[in-house]
N, C-alpha and C positions, 0 to 999 in steps of 0.2 A: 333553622330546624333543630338542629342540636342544641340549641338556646332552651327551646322550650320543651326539650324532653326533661333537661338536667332540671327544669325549673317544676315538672309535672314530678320528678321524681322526687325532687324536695320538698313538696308539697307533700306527696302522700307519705313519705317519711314522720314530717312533721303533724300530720292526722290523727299517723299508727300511735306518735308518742304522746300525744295529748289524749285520747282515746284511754290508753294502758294508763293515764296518771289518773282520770279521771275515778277510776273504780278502787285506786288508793286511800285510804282513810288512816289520819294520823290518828294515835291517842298516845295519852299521857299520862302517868299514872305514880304514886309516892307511895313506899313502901317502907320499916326499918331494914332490911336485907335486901341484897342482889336478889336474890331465889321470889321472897314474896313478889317485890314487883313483877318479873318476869311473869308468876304465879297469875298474878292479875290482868295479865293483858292475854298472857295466854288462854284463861278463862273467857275473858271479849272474844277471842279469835272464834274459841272451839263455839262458842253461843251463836255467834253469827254464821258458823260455816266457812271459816277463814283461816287463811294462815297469815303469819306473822314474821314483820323481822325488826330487829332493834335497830333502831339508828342512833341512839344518844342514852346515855347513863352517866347520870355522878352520883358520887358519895360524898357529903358533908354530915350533916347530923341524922340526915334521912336519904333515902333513894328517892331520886327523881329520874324517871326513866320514859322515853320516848321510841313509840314503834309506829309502822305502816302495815294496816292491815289487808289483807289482798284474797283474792279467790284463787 
């Protein structure tokens, strides 16, 4: 019995998180400055009705910058 509660709970755990990833949306976006890129994705965000968060940024010759957009 306690077999299959732990296994009912970890099931709906695993649902919740797949569920919350699904309405995630990456993008990607190249900019010359930190600010413009951010500028640009934040623009995606506000258009769709979305907020945003950074997960990845480099600087080489240009900004290459990656975020997850979310409700």
């Amino acid at each position: 019995m306690k077999t299959i509660k732990a296994m009912s709970i970890a099931a709906v755990a695993a649902l919740s998180l797949m569920s919350a990833a699904t309405f995630a949306q990456s993008v990607s976006v190249t900019s010359s400055t930190l600010d413009g890129a951010e500028a640009k994705i934040a623009a995606q965000a506000k258009q769709n009705g979305e907020h945003y968060k950074i997960t990845e940024a480099s600087n080489n010759n240009f900004v290459h910058m990656t975020a997850e957009l979310y409700k």
